[in-house]
C-alpha positions as a Python dict, from the first residue, in 0.01 Angstrom:
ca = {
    (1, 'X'): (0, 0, 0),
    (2, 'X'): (274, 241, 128),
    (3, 'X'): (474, 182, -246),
    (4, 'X'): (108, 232, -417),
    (5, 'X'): (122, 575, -268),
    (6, 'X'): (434, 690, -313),
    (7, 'X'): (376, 571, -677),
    (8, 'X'): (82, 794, -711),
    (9, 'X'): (239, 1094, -599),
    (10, 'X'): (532, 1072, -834),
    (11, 'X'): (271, 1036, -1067),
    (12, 'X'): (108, 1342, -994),
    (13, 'X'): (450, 1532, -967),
    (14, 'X'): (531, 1406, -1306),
    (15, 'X'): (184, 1522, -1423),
    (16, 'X'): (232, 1848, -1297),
    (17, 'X'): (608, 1899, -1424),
    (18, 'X'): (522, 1815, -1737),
    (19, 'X'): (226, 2103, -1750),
    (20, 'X'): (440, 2348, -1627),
    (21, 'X'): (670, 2291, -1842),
    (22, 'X'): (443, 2354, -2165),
    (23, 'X'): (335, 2644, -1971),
    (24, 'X'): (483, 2921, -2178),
    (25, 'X'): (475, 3272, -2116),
    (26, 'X'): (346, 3473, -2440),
    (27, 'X'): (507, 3804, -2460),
    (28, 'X'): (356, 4074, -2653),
    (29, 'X'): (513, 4402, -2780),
    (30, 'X'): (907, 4467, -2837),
    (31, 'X'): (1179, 4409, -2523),
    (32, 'X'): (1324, 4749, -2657),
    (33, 'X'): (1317, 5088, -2417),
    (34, 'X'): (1123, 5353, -2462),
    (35, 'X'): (1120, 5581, -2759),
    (36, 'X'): (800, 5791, -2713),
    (37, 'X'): (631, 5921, -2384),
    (38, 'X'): (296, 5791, -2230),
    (39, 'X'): (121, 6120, -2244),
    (40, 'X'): (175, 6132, -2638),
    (41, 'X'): (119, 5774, -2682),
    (42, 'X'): (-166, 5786, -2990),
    (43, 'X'): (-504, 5561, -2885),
    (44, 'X'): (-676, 5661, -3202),
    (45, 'X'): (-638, 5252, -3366),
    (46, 'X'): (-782, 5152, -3033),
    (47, 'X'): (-1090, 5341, -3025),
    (48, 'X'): (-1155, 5277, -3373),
    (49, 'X'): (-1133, 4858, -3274),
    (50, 'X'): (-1374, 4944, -2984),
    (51, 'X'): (-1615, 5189, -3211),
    (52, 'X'): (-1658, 4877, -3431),
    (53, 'X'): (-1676, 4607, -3247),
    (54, 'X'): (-1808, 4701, -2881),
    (55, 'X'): (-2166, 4801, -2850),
    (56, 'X'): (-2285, 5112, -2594),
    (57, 'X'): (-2351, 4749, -2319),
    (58, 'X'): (-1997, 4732, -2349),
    (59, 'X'): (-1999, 4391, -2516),
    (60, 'X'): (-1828, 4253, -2788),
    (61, 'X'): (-1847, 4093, -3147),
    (62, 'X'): (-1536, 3853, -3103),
    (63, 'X'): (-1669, 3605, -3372),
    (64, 'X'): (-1658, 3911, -3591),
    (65, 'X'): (-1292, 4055, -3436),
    (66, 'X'): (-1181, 3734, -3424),
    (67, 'X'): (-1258, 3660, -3855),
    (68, 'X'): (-1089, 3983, -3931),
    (69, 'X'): (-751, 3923, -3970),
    (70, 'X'): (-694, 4316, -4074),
    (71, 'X'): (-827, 4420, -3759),
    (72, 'X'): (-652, 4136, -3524),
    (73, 'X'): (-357, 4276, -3736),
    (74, 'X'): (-435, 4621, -3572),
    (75, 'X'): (-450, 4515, -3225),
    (76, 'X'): (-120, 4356, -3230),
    (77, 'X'): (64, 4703, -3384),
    (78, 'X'): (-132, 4928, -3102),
    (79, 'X'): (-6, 4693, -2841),
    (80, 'X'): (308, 4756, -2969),
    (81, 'X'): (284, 5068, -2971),
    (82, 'X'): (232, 5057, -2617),
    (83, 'X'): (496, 4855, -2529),
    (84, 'X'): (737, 5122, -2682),
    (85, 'X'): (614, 5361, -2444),
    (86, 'X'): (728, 5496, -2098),
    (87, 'X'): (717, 5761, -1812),
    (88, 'X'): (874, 5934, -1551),
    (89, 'X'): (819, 6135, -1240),
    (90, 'X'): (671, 6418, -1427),
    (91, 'X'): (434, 6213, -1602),
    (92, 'X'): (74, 6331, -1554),
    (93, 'X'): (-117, 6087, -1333),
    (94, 'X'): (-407, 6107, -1586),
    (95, 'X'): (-176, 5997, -1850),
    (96, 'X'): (-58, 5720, -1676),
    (97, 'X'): (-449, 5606, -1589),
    (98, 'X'): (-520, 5607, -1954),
    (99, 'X'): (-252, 5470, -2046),
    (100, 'X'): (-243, 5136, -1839),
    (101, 'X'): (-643, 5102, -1839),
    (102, 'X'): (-648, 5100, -2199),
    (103, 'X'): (-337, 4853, -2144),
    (104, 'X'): (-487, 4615, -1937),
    (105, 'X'): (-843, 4564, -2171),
    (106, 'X'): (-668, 4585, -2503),
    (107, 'X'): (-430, 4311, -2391),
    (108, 'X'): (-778, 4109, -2234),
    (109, 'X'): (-915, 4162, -2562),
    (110, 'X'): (-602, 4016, -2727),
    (111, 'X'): (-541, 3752, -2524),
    (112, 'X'): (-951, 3625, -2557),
    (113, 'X'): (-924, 3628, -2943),
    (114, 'X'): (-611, 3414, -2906),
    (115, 'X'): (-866, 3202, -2758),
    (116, 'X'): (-1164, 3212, -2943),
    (117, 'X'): (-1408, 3006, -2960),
    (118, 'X'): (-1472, 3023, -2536),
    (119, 'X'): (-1724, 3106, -2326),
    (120, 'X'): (-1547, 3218, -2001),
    (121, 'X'): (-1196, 3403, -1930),
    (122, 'X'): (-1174, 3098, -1655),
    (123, 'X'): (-1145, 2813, -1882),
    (124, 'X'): (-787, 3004, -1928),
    (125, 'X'): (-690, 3064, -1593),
    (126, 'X'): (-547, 2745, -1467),
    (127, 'X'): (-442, 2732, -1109),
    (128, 'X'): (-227, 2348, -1126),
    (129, 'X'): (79, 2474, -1350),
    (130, 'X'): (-54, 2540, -1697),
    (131, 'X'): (-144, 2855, -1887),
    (132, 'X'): (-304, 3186, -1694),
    (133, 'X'): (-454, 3406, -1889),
    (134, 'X'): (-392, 3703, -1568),
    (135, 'X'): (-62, 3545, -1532),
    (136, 'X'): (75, 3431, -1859),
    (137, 'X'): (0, 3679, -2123),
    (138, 'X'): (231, 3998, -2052),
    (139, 'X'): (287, 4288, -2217),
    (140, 'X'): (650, 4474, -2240),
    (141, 'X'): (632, 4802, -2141),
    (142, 'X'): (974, 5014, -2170),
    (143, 'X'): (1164, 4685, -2209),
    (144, 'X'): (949, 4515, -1897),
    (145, 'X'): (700, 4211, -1935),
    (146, 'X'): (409, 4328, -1749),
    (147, 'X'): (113, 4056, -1689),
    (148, 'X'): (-248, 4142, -1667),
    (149, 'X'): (-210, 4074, -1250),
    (150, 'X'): (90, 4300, -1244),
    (151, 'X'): (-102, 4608, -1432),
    (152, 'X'): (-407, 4566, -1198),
    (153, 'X'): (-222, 4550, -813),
    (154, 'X'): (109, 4665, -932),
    (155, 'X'): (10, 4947, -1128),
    (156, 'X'): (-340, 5060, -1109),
    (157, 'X'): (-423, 4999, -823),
    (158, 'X'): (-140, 5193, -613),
    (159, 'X'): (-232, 5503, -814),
    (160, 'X'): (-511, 5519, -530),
    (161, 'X'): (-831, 5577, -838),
    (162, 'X'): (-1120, 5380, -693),
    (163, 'X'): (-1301, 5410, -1056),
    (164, 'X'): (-1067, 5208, -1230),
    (165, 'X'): (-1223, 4949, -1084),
    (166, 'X'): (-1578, 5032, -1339),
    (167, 'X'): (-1323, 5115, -1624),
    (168, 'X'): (-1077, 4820, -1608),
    (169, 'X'): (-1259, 4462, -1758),
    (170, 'X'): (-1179, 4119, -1779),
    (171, 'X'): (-1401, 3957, -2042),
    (172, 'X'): (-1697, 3872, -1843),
    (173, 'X'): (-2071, 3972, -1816),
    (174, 'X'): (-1996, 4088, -1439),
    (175, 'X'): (-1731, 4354, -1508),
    (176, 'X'): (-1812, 4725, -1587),
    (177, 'X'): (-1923, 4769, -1920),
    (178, 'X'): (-1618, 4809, -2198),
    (179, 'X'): (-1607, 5182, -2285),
    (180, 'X'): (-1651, 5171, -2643),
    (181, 'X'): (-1426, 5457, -2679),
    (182, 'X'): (-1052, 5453, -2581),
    (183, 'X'): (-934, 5654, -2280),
    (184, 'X'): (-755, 5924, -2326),
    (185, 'X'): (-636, 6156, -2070),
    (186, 'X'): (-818, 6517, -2140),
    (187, 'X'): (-1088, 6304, -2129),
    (188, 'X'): (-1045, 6074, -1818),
    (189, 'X'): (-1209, 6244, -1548),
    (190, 'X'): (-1533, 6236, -1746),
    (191, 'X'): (-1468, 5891, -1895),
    (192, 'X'): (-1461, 5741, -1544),
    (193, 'X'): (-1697, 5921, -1401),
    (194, 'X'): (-1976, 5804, -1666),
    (195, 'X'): (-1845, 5473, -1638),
    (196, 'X'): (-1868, 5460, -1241),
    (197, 'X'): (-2274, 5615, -1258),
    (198, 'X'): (-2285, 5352, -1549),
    (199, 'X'): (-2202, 5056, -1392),
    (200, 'X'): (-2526, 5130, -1063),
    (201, 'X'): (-2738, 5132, -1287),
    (202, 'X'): (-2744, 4784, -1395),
    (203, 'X'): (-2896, 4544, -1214),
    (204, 'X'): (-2618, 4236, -1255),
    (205, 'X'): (-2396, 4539, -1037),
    (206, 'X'): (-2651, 4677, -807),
    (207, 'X'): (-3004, 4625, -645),
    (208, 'X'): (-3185, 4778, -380),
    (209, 'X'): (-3517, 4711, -191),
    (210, 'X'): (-3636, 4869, 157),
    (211, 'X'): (-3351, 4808, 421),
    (212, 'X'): (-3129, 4607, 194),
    (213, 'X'): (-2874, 4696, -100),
    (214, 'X'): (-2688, 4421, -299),
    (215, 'X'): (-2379, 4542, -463),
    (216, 'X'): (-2116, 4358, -728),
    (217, 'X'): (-1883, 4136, -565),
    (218, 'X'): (-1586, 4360, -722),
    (219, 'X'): (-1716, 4569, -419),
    (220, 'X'): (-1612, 4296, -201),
    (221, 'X'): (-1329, 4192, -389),
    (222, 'X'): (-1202, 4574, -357),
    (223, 'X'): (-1356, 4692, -55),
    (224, 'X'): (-1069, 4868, 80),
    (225, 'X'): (-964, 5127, -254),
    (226, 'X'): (-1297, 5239, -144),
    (227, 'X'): (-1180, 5344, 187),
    (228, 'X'): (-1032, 5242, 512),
    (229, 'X'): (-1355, 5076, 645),
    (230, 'X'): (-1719, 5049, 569),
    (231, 'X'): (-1823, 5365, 658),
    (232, 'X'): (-1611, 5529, 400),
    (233, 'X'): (-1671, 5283, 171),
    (234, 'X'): (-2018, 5276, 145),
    (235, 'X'): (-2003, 5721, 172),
    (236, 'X'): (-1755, 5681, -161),
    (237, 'X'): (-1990, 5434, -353),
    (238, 'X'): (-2276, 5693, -259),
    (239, 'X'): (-2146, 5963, -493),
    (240, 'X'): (-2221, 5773, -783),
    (241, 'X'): (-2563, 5591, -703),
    (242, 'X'): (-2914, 5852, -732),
    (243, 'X'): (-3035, 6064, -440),
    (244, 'X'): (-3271, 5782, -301),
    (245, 'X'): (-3041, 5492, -356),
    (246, 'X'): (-2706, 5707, -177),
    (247, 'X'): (-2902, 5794, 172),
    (248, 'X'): (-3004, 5454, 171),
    (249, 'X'): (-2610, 5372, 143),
    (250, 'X'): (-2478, 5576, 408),
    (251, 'X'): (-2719, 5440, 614),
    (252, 'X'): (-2626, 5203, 876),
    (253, 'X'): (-2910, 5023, 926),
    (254, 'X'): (-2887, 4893, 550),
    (255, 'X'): (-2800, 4504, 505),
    (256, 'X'): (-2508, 4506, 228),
    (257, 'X'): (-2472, 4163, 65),
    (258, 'X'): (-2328, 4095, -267),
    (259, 'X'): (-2444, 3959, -633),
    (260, 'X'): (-2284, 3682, -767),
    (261, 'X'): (-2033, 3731, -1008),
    (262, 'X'): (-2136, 3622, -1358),
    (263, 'X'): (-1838, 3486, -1577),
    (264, 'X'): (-1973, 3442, -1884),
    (265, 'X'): (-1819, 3584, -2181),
    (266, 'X'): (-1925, 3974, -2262),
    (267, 'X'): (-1983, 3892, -2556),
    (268, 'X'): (-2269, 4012, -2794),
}
């Protein structure tokens, strides 16, 4: 018995050596420095992909994306031209938001139509050693492979903007709609602020009935880029839901539970 289980682990070791070693990363964009600055990078092929292929629901034709070979074409050169991009000290935080969110969904985008046919970003995110979409797929950046993970915690996420959270989108029914427009950083401050007021208003993100409120899980997920505890959580969330729905928020008596997260694709 003892040599039947040592058997079976090696097994499962050899299994899971073999898996990770098929794992390969898949770089996109050139491993060269910088030549142009973030704030001039041009988004103009990007919002022309999104302006045909993403609806005003945010979702997306990838059967259509995915049979144009012109257009897949397209996405690869703007993702290099992001990858040949880089900032400094002085760079304009705005610039830097628009820069990375568009980033981070262009390279979703990418990486799903590398996929396509699929019906869920999670039949690519494999937790026992082989490919991870969030993981796997990385973008270079000034000479730097960045993954999806890394943009969101690493990057976004530290520059302390709670709204990236209804701006930034991983493929799935149950993230913020996909701004069919590219972000852009005169722009930004409204851009996220329609997307935040956007995203309350639909009922997969946020409900509310007499003495209870049920909010997205990315709520949960995030809590604390929302503030330092609930109170100031719940007060920042306010600012963005109508008058009726935000004193009903801030007030303590309200039961908060969350909606289950839909993963299906956002596709259209």
């Amino acid at each position: 018995m003892k040599r039947i289980i040592v058997l079976g682990l090696l097994a499962i070791a050899v299994v899971v050596f073999l898996s990770m070693q098929s794992r390969a990363e898949i770089y996109v964009g050139t491993r060269s420095k910088a030549s142009v600055a973030v704030e001039n990078v041009d988004h103009s092929t990007w919002n022309q992909l999104l302006q045909k292929y993403v609806d005003d629901d945010g979702l997306i034709a990838y059967k259509d994306w995915h049979g144009n070979q012109h257009d897949r074409k397209a996405l690869e050169e703007y993702l290099n031209q992001l990858s040949d991009a880089g900032s400094g000290p002085s760079t304009p935080k705005s610039a830097r938001l628009a820069f990375w969110i568009n980033a981070y969904n262009a390279l979703t985008v990418y990486g799903i139509l590398r996929e396509y046919p699929t019906s869920s970003i999670r039949n690519h995110t494999s937790r026992l050693g082989g490919y991870n979409i969030w993981e796997h797929l990385q973008l270079y950046v000034d000479g730097t492979p960045h993954s999806l993970n890394q943009i969101e915690h690493e990057i976004l996420r530290k520059m302390k903007e709670p709204r990236i959270h209804f701006a930034i989108v991983c493929a799935s029914i149950g993230c913020p709609r996909l701004l069919n427009k590219a972000y852009i950083p005169e722009r930004l401050e409204e851009q996220l602020e329609a997307n935040a007021r956007d995203f309350f208003t639909r009922p997969g993100n946020f409900q509310s009935e007499p003495g209870r409120i049920q909010l997205s899980s990315i709520l949960k997920w995030f809590a604390e880029d929302f503030g330092p505890d609930r109170n100031n959580q719940q007060a920042t969330i306010a600012q963005w839901l109508s008058d009726e729905a935000a004193q009903q928020m801030i007030n303590p008596d309200t039961k908060i539970s969350y909606l289950d997260y839909d993963w299906a694709l956002n596709e259209r």
